[in-house]
C-alpha positions as CSV (number, residue, x, y, z in Angstrom):
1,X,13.6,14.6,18.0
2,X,13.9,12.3,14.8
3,X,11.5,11.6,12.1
4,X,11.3,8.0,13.3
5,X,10.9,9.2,17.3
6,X,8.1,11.6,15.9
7,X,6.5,8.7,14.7
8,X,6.9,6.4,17.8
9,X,5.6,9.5,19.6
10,X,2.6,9.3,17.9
11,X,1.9,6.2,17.3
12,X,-0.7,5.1,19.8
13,X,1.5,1.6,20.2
14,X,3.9,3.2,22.2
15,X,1.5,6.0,24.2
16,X,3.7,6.5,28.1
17,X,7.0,5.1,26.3
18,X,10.3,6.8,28.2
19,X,12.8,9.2,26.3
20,X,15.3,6.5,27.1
21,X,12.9,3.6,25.6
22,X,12.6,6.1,22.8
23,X,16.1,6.8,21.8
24,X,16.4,2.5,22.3
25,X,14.2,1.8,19.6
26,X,15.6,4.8,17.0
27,X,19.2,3.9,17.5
28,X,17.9,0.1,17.1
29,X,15.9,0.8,14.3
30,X,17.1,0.3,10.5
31,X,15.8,2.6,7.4
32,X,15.1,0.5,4.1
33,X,14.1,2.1,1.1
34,X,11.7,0.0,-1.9
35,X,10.9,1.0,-5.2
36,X,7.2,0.0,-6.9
37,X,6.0,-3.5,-6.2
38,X,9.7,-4.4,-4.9
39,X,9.0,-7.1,-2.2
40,X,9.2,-6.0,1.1
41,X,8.8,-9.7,3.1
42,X,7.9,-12.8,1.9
43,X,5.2,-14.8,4.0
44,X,6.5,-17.7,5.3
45,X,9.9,-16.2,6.1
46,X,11.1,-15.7,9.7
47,X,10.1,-12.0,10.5
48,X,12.6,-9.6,11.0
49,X,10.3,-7.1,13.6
50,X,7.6,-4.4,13.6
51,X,7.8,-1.9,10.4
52,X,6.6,1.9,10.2
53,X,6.1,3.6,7.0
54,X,8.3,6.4,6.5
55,X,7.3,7.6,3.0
56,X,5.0,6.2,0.5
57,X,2.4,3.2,0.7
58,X,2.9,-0.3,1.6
59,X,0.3,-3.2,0.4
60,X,0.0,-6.3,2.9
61,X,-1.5,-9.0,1.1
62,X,-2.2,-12.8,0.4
63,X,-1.8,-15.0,-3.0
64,X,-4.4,-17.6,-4.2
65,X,-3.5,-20.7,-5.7
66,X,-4.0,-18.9,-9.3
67,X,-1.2,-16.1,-8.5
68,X,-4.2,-13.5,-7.8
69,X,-3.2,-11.3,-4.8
70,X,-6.1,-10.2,-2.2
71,X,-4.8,-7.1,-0.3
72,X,-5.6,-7.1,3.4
73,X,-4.0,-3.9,4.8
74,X,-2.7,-0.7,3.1
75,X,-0.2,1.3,5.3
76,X,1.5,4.7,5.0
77,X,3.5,7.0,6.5
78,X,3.4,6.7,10.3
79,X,1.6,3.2,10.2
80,X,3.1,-0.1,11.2
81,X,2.8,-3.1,10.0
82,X,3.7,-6.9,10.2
83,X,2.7,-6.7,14.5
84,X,1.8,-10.3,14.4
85,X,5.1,-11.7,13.7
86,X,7.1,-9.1,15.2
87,X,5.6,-9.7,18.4
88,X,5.1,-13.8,18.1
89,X,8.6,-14.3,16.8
90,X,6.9,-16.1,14.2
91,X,7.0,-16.6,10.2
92,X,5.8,-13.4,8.1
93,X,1.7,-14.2,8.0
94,X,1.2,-12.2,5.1
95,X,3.6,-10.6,2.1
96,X,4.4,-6.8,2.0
97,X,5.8,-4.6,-0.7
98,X,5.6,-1.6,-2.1
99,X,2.7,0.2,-3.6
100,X,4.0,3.6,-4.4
101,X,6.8,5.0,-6.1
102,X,9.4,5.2,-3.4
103,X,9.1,3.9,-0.2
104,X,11.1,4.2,2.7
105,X,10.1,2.0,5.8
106,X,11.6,1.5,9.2
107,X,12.7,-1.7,10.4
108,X,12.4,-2.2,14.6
109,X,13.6,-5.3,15.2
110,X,12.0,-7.9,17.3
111,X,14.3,-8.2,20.1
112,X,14.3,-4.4,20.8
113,X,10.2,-4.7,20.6
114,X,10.1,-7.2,22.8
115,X,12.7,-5.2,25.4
116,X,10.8,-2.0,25.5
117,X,7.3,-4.7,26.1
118,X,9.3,-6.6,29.1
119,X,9.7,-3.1,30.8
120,X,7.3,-1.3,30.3
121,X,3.3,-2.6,30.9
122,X,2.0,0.4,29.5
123,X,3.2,-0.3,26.5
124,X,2.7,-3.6,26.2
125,X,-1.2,-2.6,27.0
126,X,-1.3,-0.8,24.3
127,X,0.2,-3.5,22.2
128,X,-2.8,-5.5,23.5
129,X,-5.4,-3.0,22.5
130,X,-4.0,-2.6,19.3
131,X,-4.0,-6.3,18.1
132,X,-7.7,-6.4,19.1
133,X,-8.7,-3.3,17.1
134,X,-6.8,-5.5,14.4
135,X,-8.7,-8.6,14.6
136,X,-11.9,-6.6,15.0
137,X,-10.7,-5.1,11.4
138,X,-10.3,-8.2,10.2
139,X,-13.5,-9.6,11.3
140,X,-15.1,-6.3,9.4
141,X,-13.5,-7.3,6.1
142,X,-14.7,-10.7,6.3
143,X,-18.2,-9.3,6.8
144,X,-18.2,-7.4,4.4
145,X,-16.5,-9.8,1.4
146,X,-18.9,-12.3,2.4
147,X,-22.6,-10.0,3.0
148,X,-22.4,-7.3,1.1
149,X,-22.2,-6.6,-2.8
150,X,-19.2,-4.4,-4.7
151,X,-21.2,-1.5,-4.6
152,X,-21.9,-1.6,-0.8
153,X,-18.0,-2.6,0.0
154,X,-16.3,0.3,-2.5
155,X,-19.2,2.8,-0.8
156,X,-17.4,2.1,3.1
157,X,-13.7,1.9,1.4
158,X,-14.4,5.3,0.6
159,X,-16.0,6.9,3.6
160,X,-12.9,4.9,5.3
161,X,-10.4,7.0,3.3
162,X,-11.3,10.1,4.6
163,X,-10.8,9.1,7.8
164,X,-7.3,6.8,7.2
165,X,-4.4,8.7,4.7
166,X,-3.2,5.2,4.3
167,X,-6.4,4.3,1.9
168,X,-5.4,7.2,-0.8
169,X,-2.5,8.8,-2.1
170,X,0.4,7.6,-4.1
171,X,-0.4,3.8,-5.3
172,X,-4.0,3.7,-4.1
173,X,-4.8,2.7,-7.5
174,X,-8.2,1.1,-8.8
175,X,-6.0,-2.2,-9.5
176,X,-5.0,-2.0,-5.6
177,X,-8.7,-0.7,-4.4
178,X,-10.2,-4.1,-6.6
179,X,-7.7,-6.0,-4.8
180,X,-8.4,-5.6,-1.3
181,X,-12.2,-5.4,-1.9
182,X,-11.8,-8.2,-3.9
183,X,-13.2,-7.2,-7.2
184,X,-11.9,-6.4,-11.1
185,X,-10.7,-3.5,-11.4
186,X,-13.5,-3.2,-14.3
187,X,-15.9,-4.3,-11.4
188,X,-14.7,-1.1,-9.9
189,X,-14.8,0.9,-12.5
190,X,-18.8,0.2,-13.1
191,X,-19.3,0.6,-9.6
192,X,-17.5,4.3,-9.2
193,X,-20.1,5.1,-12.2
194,X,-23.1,3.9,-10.7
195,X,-21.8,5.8,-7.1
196,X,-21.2,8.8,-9.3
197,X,-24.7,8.7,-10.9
198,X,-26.7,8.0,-7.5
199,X,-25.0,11.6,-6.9
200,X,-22.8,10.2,-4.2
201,X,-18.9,11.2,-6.1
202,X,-17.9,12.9,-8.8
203,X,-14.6,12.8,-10.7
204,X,-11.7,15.3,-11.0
205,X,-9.5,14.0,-12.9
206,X,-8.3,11.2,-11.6
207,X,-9.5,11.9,-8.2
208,X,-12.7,11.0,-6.5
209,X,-14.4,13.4,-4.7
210,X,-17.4,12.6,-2.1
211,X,-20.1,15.2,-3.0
212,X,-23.0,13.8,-0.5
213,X,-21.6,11.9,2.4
214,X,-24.9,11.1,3.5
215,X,-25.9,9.5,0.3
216,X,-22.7,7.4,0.1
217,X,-23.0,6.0,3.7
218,X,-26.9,5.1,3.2
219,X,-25.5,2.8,-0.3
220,X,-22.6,1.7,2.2
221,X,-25.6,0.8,4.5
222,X,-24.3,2.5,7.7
223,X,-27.4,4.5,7.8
């Protein structure tokens, strides 16, 4: 089996897919590699299909009228992303590129998407389940940008990162962390400090480590 069928495998989009279906989609697929901040899509352009992150991070986000970029999703190896026009046969809703070094991404065009959907309800069941999780996501984030202060947002960002790769690693900088939570990263800087004096983090270098879980999530307010 191929990296890429390893990955369908076990994403949980395509859960009862066929080894025939399977081999469709990876001899359908196309491998594109990006270097740092190298556009990916543009919004507003026809979509091409569904991605999935081979190597490296990918940053999914929207521009304001001032240039200033809000980062909605961040997506690595294994993830998928752009579902919404793959599976519409719309315009790109968002713009991707690369956050990390390297990035290698596969490209599963929208007619072979919507092949493996048309014969197979499973599938397209889990397709169903997956956008709602998504919206649901979405709904969160709007929550949280409009009720809850820095502090409170960076405090779940990081209790989310231990649970999704995606969130750190190469990339996940504190300019890309103050973008999707909407900050400075200065903003983010003061608020690491403050979590790191409540006893919550400390610092290694320059990685953050979660010293009292319990502490973090009572400042996320999820306790």
């Amino acid at each position: 089996m191929t990296i890429l069928e390893n990955h369908i495998a076990s994403s949980p989009y395509f859960d009862g897919i066929t080894p025939t279906e399977l081999k469709y989609i990876a001899d359908n697929s196309l491998l594109r590699t990006y270097t740092a901040n190298q556009a990916i899509f543009v919004e507003g352009e026809p979509a091409e299909g569904l991605w999935i992150v081979e190597r490296g991070r990918v940053k999914i986000y929207k521009l304001n009228p001032d240039g200033n970029e809000h980062i909605l999703h961040l997506r690595g190896p294994g993830k998928t992303f752009n579902d919404i026009g793959a599976l519409d046969g719309g315009d790109n809703p968002a713009n991707a590129a690369a956050l990390s070094t390297e990035v290698q991404a596969w490209l599963v065009p929208t007619p072979v998407i919507t092949h493996v959907l048309a014969h197979n309800p499973q599938v397209a069941l889990n397709v169903i389940r997956l956008l709602a999780r998504r919206v649901r996501s979405l709904v969160g984030q709007i929550e949280d940008l409009a009720l809850y202060s820095v502090i409170v947002r960076l405090a779940r960002f990081l209790i989310r990162q231990t649970d999704d790769p995606s969130l750190s690693g190469p990339g996940i900088t504190r300019t890309a962390i103050a973008a999707h939570l909407n900050t400075t990263p200065q903003t983010i800087s003061v608020a690491l400090r403050d979590l790191e004096t409540a006893g919550a983090i400390e610092f290694d270098r320059h990685r953050i480590i979660i010293v009292d879980e319990q502490k973090l999530r009572v400042i996320a307010m999820l306790e």
